[in-house]
N, C-alpha and C positions, 0 to 999 in steps of 0.2 A: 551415424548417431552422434550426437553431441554430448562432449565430457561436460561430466558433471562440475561442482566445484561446493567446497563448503563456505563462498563466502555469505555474509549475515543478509545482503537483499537480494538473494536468489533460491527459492526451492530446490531441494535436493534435486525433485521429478518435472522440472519448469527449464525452460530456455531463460537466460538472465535478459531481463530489459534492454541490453545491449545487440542481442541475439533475438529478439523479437520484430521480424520485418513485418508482419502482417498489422495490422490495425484497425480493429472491430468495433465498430460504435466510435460516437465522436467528431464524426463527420465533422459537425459544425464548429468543433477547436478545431479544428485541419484546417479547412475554408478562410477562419478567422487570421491563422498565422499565416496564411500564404497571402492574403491580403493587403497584413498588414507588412511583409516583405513587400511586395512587389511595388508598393507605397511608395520606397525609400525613405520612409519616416520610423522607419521600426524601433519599436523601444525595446532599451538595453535590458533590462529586466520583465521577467514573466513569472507568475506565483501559477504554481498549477495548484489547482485546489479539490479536493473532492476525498471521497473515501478509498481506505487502504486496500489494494488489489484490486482495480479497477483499468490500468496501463497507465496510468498518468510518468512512470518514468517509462513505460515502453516509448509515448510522445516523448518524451524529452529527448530521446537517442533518437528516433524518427527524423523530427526536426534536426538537432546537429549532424546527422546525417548530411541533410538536405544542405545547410548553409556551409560544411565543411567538402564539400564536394571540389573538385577544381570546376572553375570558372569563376564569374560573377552570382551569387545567388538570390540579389535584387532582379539580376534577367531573367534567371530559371524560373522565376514565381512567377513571371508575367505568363499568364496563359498556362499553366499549373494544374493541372486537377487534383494531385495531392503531395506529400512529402513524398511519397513512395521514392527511394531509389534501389537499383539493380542489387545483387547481393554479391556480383562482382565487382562492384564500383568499387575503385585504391579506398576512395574514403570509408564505404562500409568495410570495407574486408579491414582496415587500420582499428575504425571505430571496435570492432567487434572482439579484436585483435588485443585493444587495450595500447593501443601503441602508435594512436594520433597524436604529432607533438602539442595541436593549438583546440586537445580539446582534456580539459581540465575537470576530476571527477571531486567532491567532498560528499565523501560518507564517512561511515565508523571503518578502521582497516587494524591493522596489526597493532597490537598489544605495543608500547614502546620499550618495553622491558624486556621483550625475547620470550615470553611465555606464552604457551598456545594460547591461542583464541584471538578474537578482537575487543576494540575499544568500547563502552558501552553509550559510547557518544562521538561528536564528530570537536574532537580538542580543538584549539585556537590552533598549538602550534599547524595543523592540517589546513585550516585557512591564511594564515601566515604564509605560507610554502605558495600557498597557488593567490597571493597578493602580489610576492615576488617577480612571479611569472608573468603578468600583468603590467607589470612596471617596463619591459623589454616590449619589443616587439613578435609581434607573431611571426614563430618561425616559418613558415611558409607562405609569410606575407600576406594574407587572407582575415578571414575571422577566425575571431578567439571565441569558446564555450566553455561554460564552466556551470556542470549540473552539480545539483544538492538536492541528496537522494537521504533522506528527507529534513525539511525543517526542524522536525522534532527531536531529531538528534543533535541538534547544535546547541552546547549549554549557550549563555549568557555572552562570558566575553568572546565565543566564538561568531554569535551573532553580531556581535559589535563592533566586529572586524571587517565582517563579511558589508556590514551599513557602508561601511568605508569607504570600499572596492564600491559599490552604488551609487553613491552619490559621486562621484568623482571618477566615471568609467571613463576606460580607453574608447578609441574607435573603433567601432570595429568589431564590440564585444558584445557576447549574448548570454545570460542568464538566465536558468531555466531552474526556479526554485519548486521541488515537490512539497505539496504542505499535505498534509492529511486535516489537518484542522488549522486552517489558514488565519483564525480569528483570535490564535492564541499567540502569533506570533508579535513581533516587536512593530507596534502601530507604525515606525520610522519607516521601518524596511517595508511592508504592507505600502505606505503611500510612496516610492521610490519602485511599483513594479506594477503593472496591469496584470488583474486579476483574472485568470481563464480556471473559471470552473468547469468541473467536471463531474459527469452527473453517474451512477450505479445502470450497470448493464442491464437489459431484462433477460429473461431466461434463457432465450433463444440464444443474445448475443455472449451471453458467457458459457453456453453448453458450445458455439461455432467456436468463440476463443479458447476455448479450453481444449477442443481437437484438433485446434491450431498448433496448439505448445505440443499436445504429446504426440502428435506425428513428424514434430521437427526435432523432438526427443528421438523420436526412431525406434522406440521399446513398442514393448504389445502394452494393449490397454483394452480395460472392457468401456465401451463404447454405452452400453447401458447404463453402467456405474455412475457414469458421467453426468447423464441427463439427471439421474436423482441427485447427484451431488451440485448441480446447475440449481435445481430445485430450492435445493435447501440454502445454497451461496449471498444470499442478498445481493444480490449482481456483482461480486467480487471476484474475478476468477480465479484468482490466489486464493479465496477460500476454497473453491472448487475443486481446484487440484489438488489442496490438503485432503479434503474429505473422497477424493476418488477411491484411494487405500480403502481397500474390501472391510478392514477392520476397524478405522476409520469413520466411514461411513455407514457402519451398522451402527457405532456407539451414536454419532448424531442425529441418526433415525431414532435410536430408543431415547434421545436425551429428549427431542421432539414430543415423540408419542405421551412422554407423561408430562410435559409442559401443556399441551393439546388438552392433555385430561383434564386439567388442573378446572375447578378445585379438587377436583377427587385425586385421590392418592391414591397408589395400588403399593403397598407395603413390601411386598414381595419381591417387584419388579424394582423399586426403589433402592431396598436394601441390595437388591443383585446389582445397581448402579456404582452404589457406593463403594462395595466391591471391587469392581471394574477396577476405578480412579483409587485405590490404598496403596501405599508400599511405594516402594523406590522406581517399580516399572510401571508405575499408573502415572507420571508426571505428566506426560506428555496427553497422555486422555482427562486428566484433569483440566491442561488447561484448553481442552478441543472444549470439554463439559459446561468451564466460564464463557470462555464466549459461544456459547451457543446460544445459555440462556441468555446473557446478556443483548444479541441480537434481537432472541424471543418479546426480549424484556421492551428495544428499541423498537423494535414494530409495533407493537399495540402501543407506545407512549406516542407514536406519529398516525398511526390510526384513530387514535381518539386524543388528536390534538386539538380540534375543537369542543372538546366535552367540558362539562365543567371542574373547575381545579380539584372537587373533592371528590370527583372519579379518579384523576391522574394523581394523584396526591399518594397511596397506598404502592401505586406501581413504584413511582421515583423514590421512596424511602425504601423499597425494597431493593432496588436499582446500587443504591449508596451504602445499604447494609451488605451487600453482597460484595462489592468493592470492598469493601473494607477487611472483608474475613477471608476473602481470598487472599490479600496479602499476606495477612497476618500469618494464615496456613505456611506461605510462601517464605516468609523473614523467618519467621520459627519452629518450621520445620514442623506443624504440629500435624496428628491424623487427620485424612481429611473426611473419613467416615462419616465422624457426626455433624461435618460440616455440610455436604450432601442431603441428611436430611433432616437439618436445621432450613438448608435453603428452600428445599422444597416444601416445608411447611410452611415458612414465612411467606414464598407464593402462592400458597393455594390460600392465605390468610387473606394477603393483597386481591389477588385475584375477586375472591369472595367480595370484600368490602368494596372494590373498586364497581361491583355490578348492581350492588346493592347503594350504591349512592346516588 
């Protein structure tokens, strides 16, 4: 069974990206990167792109995997069918390990001040340190990797730093930038990396992925739970394995059921929601509740994204007043009872108007 760990981009109940050898969906980024190795023209930089809890860092450890291996891993692509390596190979067992010298991680990590928790972003000085490193040579005379796990935790001048090391790489070096929303990032860095998007699993391959994680977890699991929490995932399997939890996943059934309903409202079952999400031990189901609708909310604005503006007009204002008083709930501490069904009127308003247009 594999210990757990509370760092911030790993599920409590999930193998961390590092610790993900399988590789579900995606073939054709596999294909693409082994390709574009065996080439010998490969470019330093790669923007992985696509939505969050989908593997785009389990790819990223895949691939350095594959390039950090001993040998040449321009030869190993030639003839390739995919990044797979052994789970005894020095390199994975190092990679996994955390204790490869020429392979360099930027995320959010320890607090700098000695107080529990982590950073709420990935600081300059954290890109500074692995610039450094860059400047030498690779300690084991190979390629250097250097993942960014994700974009969106890099303020400003961490991105700035990070342009730097891009434009003006070593030999040798591989960048493997995860972006959740690749379009917000700094246009500089975006043209300094070829874009591999990645696309939402279908049900199938996040209910296979997701029995993937929790049998390399080693715990028991109900194996039904699963398939409906696949169901409801939007192909994330990070969602999926949130919502596996028997508790969990009854609350995003019911959050379901009466967005389903919507416009009717069932007052009852409403007020028992709101419920649910109140108090200091609803945090955590509150914020399963935001995005769920929010998901709810992204599906039907991509379902009837051909409709005309003033069908989707009601959804997206509901979309951005929802954002909004979530936070606010969130900065100020305030009940979130009546927020629950504030929201759920103001959808079944949207909803209404939006069908009626």
């Amino acid at each position: 069974m594999l210990q757990t760990s509370d760092e911030p981009d790993r599920l409590p109940s999930a193998p961390h990206p590092r610790e993900t050898l399988a590789l579900i969906g995606h073939e054709a980024q596999e294909q693409a990167f082994l390709a574009a190795l065996a080439s010998g023209r490969m470019h330093h930089g790669w923007l992985l792109g696509g939505p969050e809890g989908i593997g785009k860092a389990s790819f990223a450890y895949r691939a350095a995997r594959f390039v950090l291996a001993s040998g040449d891993p321009t030869r190993r692509a030639v003839g390739a069918t995919s990044l797979a390596m052994p789970e005894g190979d020095p390199a994975t067992r190092r990679v996994m390990a955390q204790s490869h010298p020429d392979l360099h991680l930027l995320k959010r990590g320890p607090r700098p001040d000695g107080k529990p928790g982590y950073t709420s972003n990935i600081p300059v000085d954290f890109v500074r340190r692995v610039l450094d490193r860059f400047g030498s040579s690779a300690a084991e005379g190979g390629w250097r990797v250097c993942i960014v796990d994700s974009a969106e935790d890099m303020e400003r001048p961490s991105a700035n730093a990070l342009l730097k090391l891009l434009e003006e790489p070593p030999p040798r070096a591989l960048f493997l930038i995860v972006a959740h929303a690749p379009g917000r990032m700094l246009p500089t860095i975006r043209s300094r990396c070829r874009l591999m998007t990645f696309g939402a699993l279908d049900e199938a391959q996040v209910a296979q992925a997701g029995m993937v994680a929790l049998e390399r977890m080693g715990g028991p699991f109900d194996a039904s739970a699963l398939t409906r929490a696949a169901r409801l995932a939007d192909g994330s399997v990070r969602r999926a394995l949130t919502y596996v939890d028997p508790e969990t996943l009854a609350l995003v059934e019911a959050v379901r059921a009466r967005l389903d309903a919507l416009p009717g409202i069932d007052l009852n079952a409403l007020m028992a929601l709101a419920e649910d999400v109140a108090g200091k031990a609803g945090e955590s189901d509150f914020s399963i509740m935001i995005e769920t609708v929010q998901s709810w909310l992204s599906d039907h604005l991509h379902a009837h994204a051909a409709a005309q503006p003033a069908r989707l007009a009601p959804l997206a204002e509901v979309w951005d007043k929802l954002g909004r008083a979530a936070r606010d709930v969130e900065t100020y501490n305030l009940d979130r009872r009546p927020l629950v069904m504030t929201m759920f009127h103001d959808l079944s308003d949207a909803v209404a108007r939006s069908r009626a247009a």
